[in-house]
Structure formats: structure tokens, C-alpha cells
C-alpha positions as CSV (number, residue, x, y, z in Angstrom):
1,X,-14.5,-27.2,10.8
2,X,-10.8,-26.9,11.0
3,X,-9.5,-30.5,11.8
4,X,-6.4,-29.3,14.1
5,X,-5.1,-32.9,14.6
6,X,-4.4,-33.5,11.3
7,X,-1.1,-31.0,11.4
8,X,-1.0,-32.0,14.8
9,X,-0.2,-36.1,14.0
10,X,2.6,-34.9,12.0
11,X,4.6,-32.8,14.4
12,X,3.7,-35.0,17.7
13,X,7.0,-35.8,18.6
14,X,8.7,-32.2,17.8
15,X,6.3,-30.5,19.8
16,X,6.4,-32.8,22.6
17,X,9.9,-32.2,23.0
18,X,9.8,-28.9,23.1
19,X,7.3,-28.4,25.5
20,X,9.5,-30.7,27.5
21,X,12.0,-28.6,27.2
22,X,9.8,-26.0,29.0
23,X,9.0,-28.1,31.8
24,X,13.0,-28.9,32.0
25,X,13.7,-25.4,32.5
26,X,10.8,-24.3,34.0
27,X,10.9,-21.0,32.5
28,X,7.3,-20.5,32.1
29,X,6.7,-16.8,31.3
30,X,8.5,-15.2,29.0
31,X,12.4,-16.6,28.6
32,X,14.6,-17.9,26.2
33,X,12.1,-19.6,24.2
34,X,10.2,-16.0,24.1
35,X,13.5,-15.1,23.1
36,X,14.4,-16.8,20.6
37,X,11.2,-16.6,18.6
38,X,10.8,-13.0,18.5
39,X,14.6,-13.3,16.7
40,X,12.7,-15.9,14.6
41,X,10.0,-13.8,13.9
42,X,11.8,-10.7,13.1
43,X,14.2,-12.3,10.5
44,X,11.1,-14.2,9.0
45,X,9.1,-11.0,8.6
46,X,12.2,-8.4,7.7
47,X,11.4,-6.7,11.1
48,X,14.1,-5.0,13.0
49,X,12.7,-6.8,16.2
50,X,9.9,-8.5,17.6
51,X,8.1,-8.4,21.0
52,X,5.8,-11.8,22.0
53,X,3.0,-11.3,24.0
54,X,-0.6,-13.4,25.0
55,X,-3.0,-12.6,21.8
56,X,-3.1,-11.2,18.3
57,X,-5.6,-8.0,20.3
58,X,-2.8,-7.6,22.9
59,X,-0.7,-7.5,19.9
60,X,-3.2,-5.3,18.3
61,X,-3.1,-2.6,21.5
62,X,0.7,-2.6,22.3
63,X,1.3,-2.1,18.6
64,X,-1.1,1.2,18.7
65,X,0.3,2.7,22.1
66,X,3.9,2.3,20.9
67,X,2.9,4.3,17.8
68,X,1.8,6.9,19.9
69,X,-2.2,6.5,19.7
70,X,-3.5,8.0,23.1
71,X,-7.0,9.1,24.5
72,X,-8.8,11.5,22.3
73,X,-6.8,10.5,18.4
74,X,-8.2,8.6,15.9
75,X,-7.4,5.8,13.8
76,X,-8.9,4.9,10.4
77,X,-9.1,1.4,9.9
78,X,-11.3,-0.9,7.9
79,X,-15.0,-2.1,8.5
80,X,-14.6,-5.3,6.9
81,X,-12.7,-7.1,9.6
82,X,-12.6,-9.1,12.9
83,X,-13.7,-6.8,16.2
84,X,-10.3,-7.0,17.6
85,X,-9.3,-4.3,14.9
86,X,-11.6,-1.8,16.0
87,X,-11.5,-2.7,19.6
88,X,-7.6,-2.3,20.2
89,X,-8.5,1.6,18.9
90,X,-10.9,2.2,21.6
91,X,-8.5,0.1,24.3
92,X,-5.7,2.8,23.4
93,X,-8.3,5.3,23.8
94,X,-9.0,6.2,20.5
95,X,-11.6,6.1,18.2
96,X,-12.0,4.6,15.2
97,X,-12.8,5.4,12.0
98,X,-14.4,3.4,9.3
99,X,-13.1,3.5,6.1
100,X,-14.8,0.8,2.9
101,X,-12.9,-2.1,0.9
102,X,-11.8,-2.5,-1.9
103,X,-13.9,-4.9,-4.2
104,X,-11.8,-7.5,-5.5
105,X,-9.3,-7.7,-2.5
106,X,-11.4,-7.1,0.5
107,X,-8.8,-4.9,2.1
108,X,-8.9,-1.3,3.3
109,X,-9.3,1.3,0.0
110,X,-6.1,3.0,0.4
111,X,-7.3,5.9,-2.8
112,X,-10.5,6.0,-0.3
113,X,-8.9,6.6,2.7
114,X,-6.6,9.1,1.0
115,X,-10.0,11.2,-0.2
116,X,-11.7,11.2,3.6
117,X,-8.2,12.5,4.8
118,X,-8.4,15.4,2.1
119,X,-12.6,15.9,2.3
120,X,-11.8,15.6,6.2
121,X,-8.4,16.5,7.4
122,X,-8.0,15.7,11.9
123,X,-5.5,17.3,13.9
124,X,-6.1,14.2,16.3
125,X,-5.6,11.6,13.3
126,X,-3.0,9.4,14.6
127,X,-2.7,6.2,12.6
128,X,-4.1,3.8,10.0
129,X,-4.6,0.6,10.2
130,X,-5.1,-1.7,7.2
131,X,-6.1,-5.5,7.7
132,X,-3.8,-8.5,5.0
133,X,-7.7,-10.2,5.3
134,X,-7.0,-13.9,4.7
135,X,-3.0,-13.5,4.4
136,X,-3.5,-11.3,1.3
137,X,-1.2,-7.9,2.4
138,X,-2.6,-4.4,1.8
139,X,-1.7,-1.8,-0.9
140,X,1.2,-0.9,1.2
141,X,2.8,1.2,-1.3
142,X,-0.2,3.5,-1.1
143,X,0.1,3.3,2.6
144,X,3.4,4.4,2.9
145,X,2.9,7.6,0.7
146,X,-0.3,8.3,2.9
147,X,1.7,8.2,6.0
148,X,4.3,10.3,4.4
149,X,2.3,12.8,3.4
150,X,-0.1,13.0,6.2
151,X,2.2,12.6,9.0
152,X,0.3,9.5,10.5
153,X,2.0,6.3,11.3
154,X,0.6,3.1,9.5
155,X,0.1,-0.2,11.7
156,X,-0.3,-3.3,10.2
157,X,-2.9,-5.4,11.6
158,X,-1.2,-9.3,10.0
159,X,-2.7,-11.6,12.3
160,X,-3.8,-13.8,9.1
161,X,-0.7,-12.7,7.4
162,X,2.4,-14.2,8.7
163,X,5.1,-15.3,6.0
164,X,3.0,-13.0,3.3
165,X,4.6,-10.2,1.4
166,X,4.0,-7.2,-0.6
167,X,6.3,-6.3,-3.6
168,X,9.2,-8.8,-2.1
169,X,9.3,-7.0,1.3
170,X,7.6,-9.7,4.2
171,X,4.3,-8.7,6.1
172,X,5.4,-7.2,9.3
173,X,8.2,-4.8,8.0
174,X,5.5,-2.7,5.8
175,X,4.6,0.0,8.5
176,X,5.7,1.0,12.1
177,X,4.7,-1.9,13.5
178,X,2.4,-5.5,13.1
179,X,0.6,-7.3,14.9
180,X,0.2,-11.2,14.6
181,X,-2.1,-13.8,16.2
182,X,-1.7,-17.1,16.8
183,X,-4.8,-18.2,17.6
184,X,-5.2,-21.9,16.9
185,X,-6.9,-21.2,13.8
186,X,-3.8,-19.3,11.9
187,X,-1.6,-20.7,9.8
188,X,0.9,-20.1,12.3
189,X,-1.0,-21.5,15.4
190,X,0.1,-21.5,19.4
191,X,-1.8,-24.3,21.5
192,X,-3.4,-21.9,23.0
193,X,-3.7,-17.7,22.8
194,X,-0.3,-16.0,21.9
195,X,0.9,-13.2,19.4
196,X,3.8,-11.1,18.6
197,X,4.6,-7.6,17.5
198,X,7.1,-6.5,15.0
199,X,8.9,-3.5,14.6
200,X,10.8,-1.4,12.4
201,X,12.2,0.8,15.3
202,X,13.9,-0.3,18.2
203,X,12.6,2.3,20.8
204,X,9.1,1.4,20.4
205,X,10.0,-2.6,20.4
206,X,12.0,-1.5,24.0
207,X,8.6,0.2,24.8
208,X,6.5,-2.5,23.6
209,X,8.2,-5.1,26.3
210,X,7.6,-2.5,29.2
211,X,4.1,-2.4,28.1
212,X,3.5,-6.0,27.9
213,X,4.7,-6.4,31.5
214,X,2.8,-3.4,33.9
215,X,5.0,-1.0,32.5
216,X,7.9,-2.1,33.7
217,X,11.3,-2.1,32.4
218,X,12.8,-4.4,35.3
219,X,10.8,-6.3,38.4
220,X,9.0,-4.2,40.5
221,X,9.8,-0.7,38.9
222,X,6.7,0.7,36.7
223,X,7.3,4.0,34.6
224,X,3.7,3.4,33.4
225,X,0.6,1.7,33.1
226,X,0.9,-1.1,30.6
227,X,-0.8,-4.8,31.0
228,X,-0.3,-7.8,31.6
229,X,0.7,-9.9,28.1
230,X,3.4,-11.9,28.6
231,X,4.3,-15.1,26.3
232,X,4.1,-18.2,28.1
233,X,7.5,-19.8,27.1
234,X,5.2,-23.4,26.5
235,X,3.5,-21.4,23.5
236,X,6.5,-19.8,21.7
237,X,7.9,-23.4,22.5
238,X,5.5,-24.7,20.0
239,X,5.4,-22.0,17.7
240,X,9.1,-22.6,17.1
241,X,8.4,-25.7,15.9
242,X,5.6,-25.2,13.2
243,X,7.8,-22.4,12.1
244,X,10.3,-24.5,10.4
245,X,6.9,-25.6,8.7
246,X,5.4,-22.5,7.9
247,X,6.7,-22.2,4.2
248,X,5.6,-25.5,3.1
249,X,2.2,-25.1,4.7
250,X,1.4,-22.0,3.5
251,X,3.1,-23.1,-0.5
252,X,0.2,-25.8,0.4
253,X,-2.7,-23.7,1.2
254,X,-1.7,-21.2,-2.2
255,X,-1.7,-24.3,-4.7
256,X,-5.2,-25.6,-3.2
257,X,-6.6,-21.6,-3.5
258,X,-5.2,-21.5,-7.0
259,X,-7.6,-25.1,-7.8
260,X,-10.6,-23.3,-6.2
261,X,-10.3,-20.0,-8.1
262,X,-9.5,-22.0,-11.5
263,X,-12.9,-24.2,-10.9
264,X,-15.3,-21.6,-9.4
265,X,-13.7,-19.6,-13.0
266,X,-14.3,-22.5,-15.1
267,X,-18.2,-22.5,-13.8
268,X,-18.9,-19.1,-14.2
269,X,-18.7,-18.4,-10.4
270,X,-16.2,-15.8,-10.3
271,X,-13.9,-13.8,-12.3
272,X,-10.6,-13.9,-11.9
273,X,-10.3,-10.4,-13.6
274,X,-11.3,-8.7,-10.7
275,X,-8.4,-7.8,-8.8
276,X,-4.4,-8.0,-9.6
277,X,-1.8,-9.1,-7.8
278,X,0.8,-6.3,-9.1
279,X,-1.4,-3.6,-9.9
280,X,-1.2,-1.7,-13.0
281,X,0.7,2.0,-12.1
282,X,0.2,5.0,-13.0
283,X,2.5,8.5,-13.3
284,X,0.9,11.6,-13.3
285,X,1.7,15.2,-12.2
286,X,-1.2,16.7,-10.1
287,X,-1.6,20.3,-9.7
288,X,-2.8,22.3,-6.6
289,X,-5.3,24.5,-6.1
290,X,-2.7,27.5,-6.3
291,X,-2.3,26.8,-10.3
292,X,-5.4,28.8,-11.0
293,X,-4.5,29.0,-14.6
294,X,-5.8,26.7,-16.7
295,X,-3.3,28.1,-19.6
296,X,-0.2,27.4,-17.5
297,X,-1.7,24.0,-16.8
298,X,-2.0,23.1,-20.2
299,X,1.4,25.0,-21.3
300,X,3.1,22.6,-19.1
301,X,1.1,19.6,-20.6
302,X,2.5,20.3,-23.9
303,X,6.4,20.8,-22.8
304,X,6.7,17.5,-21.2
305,X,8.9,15.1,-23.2
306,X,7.4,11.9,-22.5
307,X,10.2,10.0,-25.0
308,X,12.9,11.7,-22.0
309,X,10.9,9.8,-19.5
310,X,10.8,6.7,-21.4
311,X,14.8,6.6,-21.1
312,X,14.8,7.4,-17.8
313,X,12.0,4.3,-17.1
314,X,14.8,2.4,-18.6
315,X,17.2,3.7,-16.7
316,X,15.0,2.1,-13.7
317,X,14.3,-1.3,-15.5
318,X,15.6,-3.5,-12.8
319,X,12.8,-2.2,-10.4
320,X,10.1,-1.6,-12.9
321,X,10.5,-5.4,-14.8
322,X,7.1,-6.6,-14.8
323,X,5.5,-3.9,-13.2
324,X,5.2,-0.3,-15.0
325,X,5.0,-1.0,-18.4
326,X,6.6,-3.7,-19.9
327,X,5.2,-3.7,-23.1
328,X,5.6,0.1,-23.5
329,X,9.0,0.3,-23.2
330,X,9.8,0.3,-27.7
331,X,8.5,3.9,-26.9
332,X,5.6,4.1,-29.0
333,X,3.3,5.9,-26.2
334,X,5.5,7.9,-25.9
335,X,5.0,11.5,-27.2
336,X,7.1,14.4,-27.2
337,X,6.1,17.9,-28.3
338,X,6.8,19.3,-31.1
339,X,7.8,22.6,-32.6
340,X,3.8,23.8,-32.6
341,X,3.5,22.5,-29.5
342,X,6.0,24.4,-27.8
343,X,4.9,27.2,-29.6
344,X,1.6,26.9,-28.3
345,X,2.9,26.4,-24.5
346,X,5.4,29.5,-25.0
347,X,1.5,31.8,-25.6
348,X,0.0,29.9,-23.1
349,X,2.6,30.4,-20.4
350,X,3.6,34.5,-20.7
351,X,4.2,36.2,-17.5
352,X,3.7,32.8,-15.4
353,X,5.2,32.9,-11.4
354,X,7.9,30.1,-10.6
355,X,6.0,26.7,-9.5
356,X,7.2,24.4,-6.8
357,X,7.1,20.5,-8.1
358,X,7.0,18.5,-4.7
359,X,8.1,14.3,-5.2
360,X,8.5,12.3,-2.2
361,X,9.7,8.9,-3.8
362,X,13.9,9.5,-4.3
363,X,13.2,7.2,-7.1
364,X,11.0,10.2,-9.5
365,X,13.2,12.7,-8.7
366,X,14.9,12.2,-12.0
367,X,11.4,12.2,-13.9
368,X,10.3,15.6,-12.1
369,X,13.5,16.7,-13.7
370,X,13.3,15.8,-16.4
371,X,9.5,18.0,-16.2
372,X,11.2,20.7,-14.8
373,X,13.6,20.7,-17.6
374,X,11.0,20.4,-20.1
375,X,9.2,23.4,-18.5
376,X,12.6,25.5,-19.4
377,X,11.0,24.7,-22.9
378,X,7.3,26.7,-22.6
379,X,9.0,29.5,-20.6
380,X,8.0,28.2,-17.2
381,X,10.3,28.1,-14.3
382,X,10.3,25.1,-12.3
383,X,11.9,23.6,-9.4
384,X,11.8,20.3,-7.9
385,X,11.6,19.7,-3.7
386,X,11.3,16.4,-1.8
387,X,8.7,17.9,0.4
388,X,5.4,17.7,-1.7
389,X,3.6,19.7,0.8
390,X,2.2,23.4,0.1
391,X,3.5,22.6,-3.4
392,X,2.3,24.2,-6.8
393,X,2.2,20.4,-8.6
394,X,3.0,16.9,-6.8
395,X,4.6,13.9,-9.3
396,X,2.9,10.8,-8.0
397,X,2.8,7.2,-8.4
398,X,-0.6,5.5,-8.6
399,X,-2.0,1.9,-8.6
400,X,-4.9,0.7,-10.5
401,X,-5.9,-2.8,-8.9
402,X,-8.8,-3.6,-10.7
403,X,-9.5,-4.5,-14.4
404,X,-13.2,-2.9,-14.1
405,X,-13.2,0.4,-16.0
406,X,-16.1,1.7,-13.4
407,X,-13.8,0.8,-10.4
408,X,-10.6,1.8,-11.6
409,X,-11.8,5.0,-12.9
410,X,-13.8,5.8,-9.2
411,X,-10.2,4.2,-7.5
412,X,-8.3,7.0,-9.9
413,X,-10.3,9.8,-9.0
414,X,-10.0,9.5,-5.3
415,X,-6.6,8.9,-5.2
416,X,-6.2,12.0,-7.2
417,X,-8.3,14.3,-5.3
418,X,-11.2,14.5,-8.9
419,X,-14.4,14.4,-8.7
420,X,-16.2,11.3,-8.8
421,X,-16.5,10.0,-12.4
422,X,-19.7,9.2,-14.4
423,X,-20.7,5.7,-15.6
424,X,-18.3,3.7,-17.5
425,X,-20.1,0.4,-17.9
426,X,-19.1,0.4,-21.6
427,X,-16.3,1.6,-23.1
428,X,-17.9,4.5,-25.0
429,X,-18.8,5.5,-21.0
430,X,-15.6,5.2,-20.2
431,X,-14.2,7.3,-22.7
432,X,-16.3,10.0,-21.8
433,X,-15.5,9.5,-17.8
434,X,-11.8,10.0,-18.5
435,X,-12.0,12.6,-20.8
436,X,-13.8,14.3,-17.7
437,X,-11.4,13.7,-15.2
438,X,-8.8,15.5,-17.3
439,X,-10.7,19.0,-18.3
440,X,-8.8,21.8,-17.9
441,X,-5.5,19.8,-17.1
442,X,-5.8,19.9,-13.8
443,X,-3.9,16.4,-13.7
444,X,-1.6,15.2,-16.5
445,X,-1.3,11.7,-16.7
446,X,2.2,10.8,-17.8
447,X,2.9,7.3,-18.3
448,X,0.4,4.2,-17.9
449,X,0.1,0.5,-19.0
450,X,-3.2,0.3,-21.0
451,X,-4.3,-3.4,-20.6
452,X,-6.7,-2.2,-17.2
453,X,-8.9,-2.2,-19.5
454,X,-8.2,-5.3,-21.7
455,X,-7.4,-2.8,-25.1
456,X,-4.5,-2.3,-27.2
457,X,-2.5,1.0,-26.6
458,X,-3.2,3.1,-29.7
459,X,-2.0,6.3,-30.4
460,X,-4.1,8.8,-32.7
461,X,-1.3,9.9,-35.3
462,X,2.4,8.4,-35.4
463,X,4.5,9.3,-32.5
464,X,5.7,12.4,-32.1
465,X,2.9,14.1,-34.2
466,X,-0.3,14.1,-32.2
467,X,-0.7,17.4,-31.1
468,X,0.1,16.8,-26.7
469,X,-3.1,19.7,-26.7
470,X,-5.3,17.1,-27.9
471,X,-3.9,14.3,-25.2
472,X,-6.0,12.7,-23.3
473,X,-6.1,9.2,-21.5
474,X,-8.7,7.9,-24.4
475,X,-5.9,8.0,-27.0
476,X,-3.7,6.0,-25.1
477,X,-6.5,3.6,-23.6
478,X,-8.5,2.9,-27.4
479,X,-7.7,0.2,-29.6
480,X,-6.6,1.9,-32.9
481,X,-10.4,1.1,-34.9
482,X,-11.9,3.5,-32.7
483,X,-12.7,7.0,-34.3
């Protein structure tokens, strides 16, 4: 049980006063205090604004509406979560979708939510909703290239999540909106039912308050059909002042998590392998369906100039510290072609068509050049566009968030549109699973940090003179004893 008066003894007087305060001004729904939180919130979260209103599922179903979800879309969300998740889908009208976890974080599968999209693409698809279950956010990353490359709008369903964060940037400023709770259980807790919306466009927050109040923008005029969810100005009283608290309880709650997952790891419990906090990433240059050819595939694969790339990574080290390949960066994975090589790719590519390279992320454009250039190389014309639809190859940027070679092989493969791989239980499995996902160089993994798997990187040959033909994610992955 969740003993509420301990935090409660400590703040007596503060929250006393404020709901004082309240009664003083007897500004009971809505009002400055409203007010003046949702500024709170907003600057807490990295939201452009916030909109307060009487529950985490009102929060949940204003959130939705204002992203455009109407009768007869869908959303995909998670099954792993509580009802108000899937029940603010069907409110708006919708229906929802069911999508599975992933293992070691609990949260909605982003690479599995990208393969039901491509297995099963909707017209009426209209959002995705991903859970932070117990305050821990997302793959948000993944989530924002989903929604720009299908078009949907991601909704953040936080209400465990407030003062959490993803890659520096604050729960509540990852998608086109969030909803909080603060049900007396959060961490962030009303006396009583209240939440809040945030927002990354002002329009929708302007909506979202029309919504909240019968659809109307000012007393007595109604455009629409919205609810009733007003804030009482006694709850965002008291939310004020735990938030001034917020930081230290939550600092609180991490250090007694990090005791429980050292002990339940000391006894043989749990692992604390199985999922990362900054998940290992992956470049790689996908092909369509269009590149027939497996010999302009592969001509390709043995152009690129992985040693360029490595300057450019450098180029990017401020953003990439700590995260894509730290221990990489003396450049000994990385290859370039050689004169046979080249050769090779020159045969392989005669009388190819001009191919379309399609990156979304401004921040690979310069990589994708860099391909493009290389292409020049192997007689293959190449050109580079922001918009990676109807594309002849798309340069993405993967995560890998589990240390299990089975998972992050299956995670891999759905994210990249492959086939499911085989067992990898040992690693003699798993070298046989990856050197399955890569026949016929259908994808061409570029760049990769190798400790997923807990093994050196080793490189068959010195750098430079492995033949790229011969390339495969094994030699990279494999300690250097292995034949």
C-alpha cells in the first residue's frame, strides 16, 4: 500500500496555504492557479504549452481529438498498459490496435510496430500511442521516424512519466502531444482526479481548452461537442506545490530502484543485461523492392568508403559522445574498398539506371553523400532526397535495445523490413542468423558498435584489405579467435 501521508506530513503547511489561497479567491474552476501550472508544466516538460483538465483519460481523449483521431481511424497503441489507453481510442471513436512490448523495457516495440505498418499499411491509421510504463519513456527516436515516414501523428501517453526524459529532451515534448495523470498514486499527485496535456503546437493546445469546456471558446458559445474537463483551481493549487518537489522525489525513487535492481542482480533474480538505457545504433542503407539487381546491390556495397564516414562521425562527435560508437572511432572497423574492389563493383554495376537515396534525419545527409559520392566510384549514379518515400535505397538510423543476440537480431529484422531470423541462442547461431539477414545485399549495414553482443570488434584481415564482397556483420561482431 502506498502510504500518502508520509509526503503529505512534509508539505502540510504549503499545501494548506495554497488551498487557502483558493478559497480566498474563490476561483474554483479553472483560473489563475490552472493558469499558472500549465506555464509550469510546459517549461518543466519542454512543451510549447499545456492545457489542465479533470484526469490523466480526459487527458488521454483531448490529446487524441486534437491530433485529429475521429470516428472510423485507428490508433496502434500497446497491450501492456492501463485501460485508459485503449479506452480514450474508442472515446474519440477510433479503434485500437494492439501492438506487443518490448522484453526488457515493457514499452510499445517500436521495430514491431514499424513491421505491422509495412505487413498492414491503413488509410484510416491515424496515430500511435506509446505508454513511458513506470516513468521509463519510449524509444522515441524510433517513434519520430515512424511518424515521419508514415504520416501518423505520435501521442505520448506520460501519465507515469512526468519529469522523465529521453535523449535529454523532457517526456511531454516527444510527440504531438502528452497526456499526464495525477491520480493520487503518481509521483506527481493532485488530492484528488486532475491531469494535463502538453503540446508542441499551439492550435491544437487552443483546441484542446475549447474541448475541455463543451466546446467552447468563450461562455455560452459552442463551435463543437467537447466535454466537460475542467481543472478545479484547488487541485492545480496543490500540484504547484509538490512540483517544486518533484526533482528531489523522483532523484529519490531512482537511487532506491538502482538498490533493488543491484540486489535482485546480486541473487541471481534478474539480469541487468537485458535492456539499455542508450541503446546501441545502427547505420545501414536499406534497398527497395525496385533494386531488383542483386549485382547493383552488391556493386554499391563494395564502393562505400566506410574510413569517409568515420570522419564525417567525427565531424558529429558532440551528438554522438557516448552513443554511436565510442570505441570505434581510431577507425579500425572501418573499411574502405580497394582497387579490386572497385574493380569488381565497376562489372557488377554496367548499364545500371540512376537510384534515388531517400534520408529524412538532416543530420545523415552528409553520410548519404558521402554514399553517393562513393557510388561515382563503381559507375553508379546516385542522388540524395530528403523525402525517403518511393525511394530506390533509404539511409537509416537503428537502435538495438537489448544485449540478447535472439532479440536484437528479431528487433533488427523488423525494423528493417527482413524476414524473421533463425535461432541465435549461441553465438555460432547467431552468426549464421546474420549472415542470413544480409544475402544478396539487400541491406548494407554501415557502421555499428559490436558490444550488443558482449565480443570484441574484430576485423578478418587488416583494414583496408578485407575484400568489402566478403563483408558481413559476423566479421565485425566475432572476437578475432574465431575462424
Amino acid at each position: 500500500m502506498l502510504d500518502l501521508r508520509r509526503q503529505y506530513v512534509g508539505i502540510r503547511d504549503e499545501v494548506l496555504a495554497a488551498i487557502a489561497r483558493v478559497c480566498d479567491s474563490q476561483s474554483f474552476i479553472l483560473g489563475p492557479e490552472v493558469e499558472a501550472l500549465e506555464r509550469e508544466i510546459a517549461a518543466l516538460t519542454g512543451a510549447v504549452d499545456a492545457v489542465g483538465c479533470s484526469s490523466g483519460t480526459e487527458a488521454l481523449w483531448l490529446a487524441l481529438v486534437a491530433a485529429g483521431v475521429k470516428p472510423g481511424d485507428s490508433v496502434i497503441t500497446t497491450a501492456f498498459s492501463f485501460f485508459a489507453s485503449a479506452s480514450a481510442i474508442v472515446r474519440a471513436g477510433a479503434t485500437p490496435i494492439f501492438v506487443d512490448v518490448e522484453p526488457g523495457t515493457l514499452n510499445l516495440d517500436p521495430a514491431l510496430v514499424e513491421r505491422r505498418l509495412r505487413a498492414q499499411p491503413s488509410e484510416n491509421l491515424r496515430a500511435v500511442l506509446p505508454v513511458h510504463l513506470y516513468g521509463q519513456c519510449a524509444d522515441m527516436d524510433a517513434f519520430d521516424r515512424i511518424a515521419q515516414e508514415f504520416g501518423v501523428a505520435i501521442v505520448e501517453d506520460a501519465a507515469q512519466a512526468i519529469g522523465a526524459a529521453w535523449n535529454g529532451r523532457g517526456a511531454g515534448s516527444l510527440g504531438k502531444a502528452a497526456a499526464f495523470s495525477f491520480y493520487p498514486t503518481k509521483n506527481l499527485s493532485a488530492y484528488g482526479d486532475a491531469g494535463i496535456v502538453t503540446t508542441t503546437s499551439p492550435s491544437m493546445a487552443e483546441h484542446m481548452r475549447q474541448l475541455r469546456n463543451h466546446g467552447s471558446p468563450r461562455r455560452y458559445y459552442h463551435h463543437e461537442f467537447g466535454w466537460n474537463g475542467r481543472m478545479d483551481g484547488i487541485q492545480a493549487a496543490v500540484l504547484r506545490v509538490k512540483l517544486d518537489h518533484i526533482a528531489n522525489w523522483n532523484r529519490s525513487r531512482q537511487q532506491h530502484a538502482a538498490t533493488y535492481d543491484h540486489l535482485f542482480a546480486a541473487t541471481g533474480l534478474t539480469s541487468t543485461q537485458d535492456a539499455s538505457s542508450a541503446p546501441v545504433r545502427l547505420l545501414a542503407l536499406v534497398f527497395s523492392p525496385r533494386v531488383a539487381d542483386a549485382r547493383i546491390r552488391e556493386a554499391l556495397a563494395l564502393a562505400i568508403d566506410r574510413s569517409a564516414m568515420h570522419n564525417v562521425l567525427l565531424q558529429r562527435q558532440g551528438e554522438i559522445s557516448g552513443a554511436l560508437l565510442p570505441q570505434w572511432l581510431s577507425g579500425y572497423a572501418f573499411l574502405f574498398p580497394t582497387a579490386a574492389d572497385l574493380g569488381r563493383a565497376r562489372q557488377l554495376a554496367g548499364g545500371a539506371r540512376p537510384m534515388a537515396l531517400g534520408v529524412s534525419d538532416p543530420a545523415l545527409r552528409p553520410i548519404a553523400e558521402r554514399i553517393a559520392l562513393n557510388a561515382r566510384d563503381a559507375t553508379l549514379r546516385v542522388s540524395v532526397t530528403a523525402q525517403p518515400e518511393n525511394t530506390d535505397a533509404r539511409l537509416v538510423e537503428l537502435r538495438i535495445a537489448s544485449s540478447e543476440p535472439a532479440k536484437a537480431l528479431a528487433g533488427l529484422a523488423a525494423a528493417l523490413g527482413l524476414p524473421e531470423p533463425g535461432r541465435a541462442d549461441t553465438p555460432e547461431q547467431a552468426y549464421t542468423a546474420e549472415r542470413g539477414m544480409l544475402e544478396g545485399f539487400r541491406v548494407i549495414p554501415l557502421i555499428h558498435l559490436p558490444d550488443v553482443y558482449g565480443v570484441a570488434a574484430g576485423v578478418k584481415g587488416a583494414p583496408g584489405v578485407t575484400p568489402l564482397g566478403e563483408w558481413r556483420f559476423e566479421n565485425l561482431w566475432l572476437d578475432g579467435s574465431r575462424p
